[in-house]
C-alpha positions in Angstrom: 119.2 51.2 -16.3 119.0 49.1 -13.8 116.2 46.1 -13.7 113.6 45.3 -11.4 114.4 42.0 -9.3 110.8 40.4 -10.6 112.1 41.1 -13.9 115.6 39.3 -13.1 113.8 36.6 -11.7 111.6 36.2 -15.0 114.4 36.4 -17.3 115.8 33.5 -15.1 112.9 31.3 -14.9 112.1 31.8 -18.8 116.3 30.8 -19.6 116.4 28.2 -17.2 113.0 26.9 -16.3 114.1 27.6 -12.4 111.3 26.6 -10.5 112.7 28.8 -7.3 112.9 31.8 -9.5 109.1 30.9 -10.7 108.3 30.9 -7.1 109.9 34.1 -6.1 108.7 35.9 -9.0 105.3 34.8 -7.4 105.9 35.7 -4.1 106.8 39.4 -5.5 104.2 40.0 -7.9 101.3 38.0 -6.7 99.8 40.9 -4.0 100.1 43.6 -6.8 98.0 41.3 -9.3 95.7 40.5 -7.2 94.9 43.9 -6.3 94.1 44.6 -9.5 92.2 41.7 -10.0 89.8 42.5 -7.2 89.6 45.7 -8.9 88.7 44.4 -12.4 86.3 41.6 -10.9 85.0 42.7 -7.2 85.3 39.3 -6.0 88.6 38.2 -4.4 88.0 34.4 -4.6 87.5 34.9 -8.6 90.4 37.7 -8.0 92.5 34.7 -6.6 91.8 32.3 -9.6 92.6 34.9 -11.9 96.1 35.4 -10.4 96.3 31.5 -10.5 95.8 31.5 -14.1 97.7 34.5 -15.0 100.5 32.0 -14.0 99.5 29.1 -16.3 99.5 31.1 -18.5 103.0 32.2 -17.9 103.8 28.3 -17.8 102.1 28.0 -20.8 103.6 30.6 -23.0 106.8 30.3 -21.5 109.1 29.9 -24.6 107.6 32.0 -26.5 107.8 35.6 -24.2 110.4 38.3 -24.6 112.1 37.6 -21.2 114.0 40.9 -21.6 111.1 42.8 -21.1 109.3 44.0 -18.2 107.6 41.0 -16.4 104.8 43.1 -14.6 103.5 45.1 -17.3 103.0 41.6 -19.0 101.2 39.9 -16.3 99.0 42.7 -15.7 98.2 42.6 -19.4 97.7 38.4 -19.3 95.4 39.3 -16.1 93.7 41.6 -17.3 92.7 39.6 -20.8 91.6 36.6 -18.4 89.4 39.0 -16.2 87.6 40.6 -19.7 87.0 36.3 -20.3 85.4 35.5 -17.0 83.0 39.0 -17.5 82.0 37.3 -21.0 81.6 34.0 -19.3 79.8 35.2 -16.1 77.5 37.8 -18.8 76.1 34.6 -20.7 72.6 33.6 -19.3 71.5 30.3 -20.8 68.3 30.0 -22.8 66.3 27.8 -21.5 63.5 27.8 -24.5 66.6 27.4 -26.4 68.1 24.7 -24.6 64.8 22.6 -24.8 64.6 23.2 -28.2 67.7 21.2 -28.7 66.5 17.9 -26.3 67.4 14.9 -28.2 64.9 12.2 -28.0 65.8 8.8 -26.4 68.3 6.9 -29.0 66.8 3.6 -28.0 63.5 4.8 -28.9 63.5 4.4 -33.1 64.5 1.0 -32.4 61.5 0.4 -29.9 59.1 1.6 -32.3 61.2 -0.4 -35.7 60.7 -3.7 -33.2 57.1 -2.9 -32.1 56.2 -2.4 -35.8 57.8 -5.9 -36.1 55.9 -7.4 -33.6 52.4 -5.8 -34.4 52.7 -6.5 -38.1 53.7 -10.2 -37.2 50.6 -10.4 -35.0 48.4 -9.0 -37.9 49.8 -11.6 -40.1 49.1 -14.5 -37.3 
């Protein structure tokens, strides 16, 4: 069976570390992803840095893919992991009793009051 060209191009950038075979496997699969990363997030700035790091992570993992396999399926699958993260991210509304709770005081300030102690007991003493 013959192979797809992205999937040439894959298998050449992951033996080689091409950079013109990174780039054209880009060109080719980069309008299908983000397709269906404006599907999976509505947005098509947030579609476009999903797309963007569906690459890193490519660059990333690199050495350790199967570049005999089917490159699309694979990105779509990397894509679609890094959409699932940004609905997590975007779903998490601070606390903001929480956050208060967790306000740490001044660290200069025990040492105020250690040398004002200082100074009132020595003024006692006087």
């Amino acid at each position: 069976m013959e192979r797809e060209p992205e999937d040439r191009l894959f298998e050449r950038w992951c033996r080689r570390g091409d950079p013109a075979a990174l780039g054209e496997l880009f060109d080719a699969t980069a309008p299908r992803l983000l397709k269906l990363a404006i599907h999976l997030v509505g947005d098509a700035s947030e579609a476009e840095d999903l797309v963007q790091a569906t690459f890193l992570a490519a660059l990333e993992q690199r050495a350790s893919v199967d570049p005999t396999r089917p490159v699309l399926p694979w990105l779509s699958s990397v894509l679609a992991h890094k959409a699932q993260q940004h609905r997590r991210c975007a779903a998490r509304v601070p606390d903001a009793e929480r956050l208060a709770q967790r306000a740490v005081e001044d660290p200069s300030r025990p040492l105020e009051t250690h040398e004002l102690d200082g100074e009132v007991a020595r003024a006692l003493d006087a």
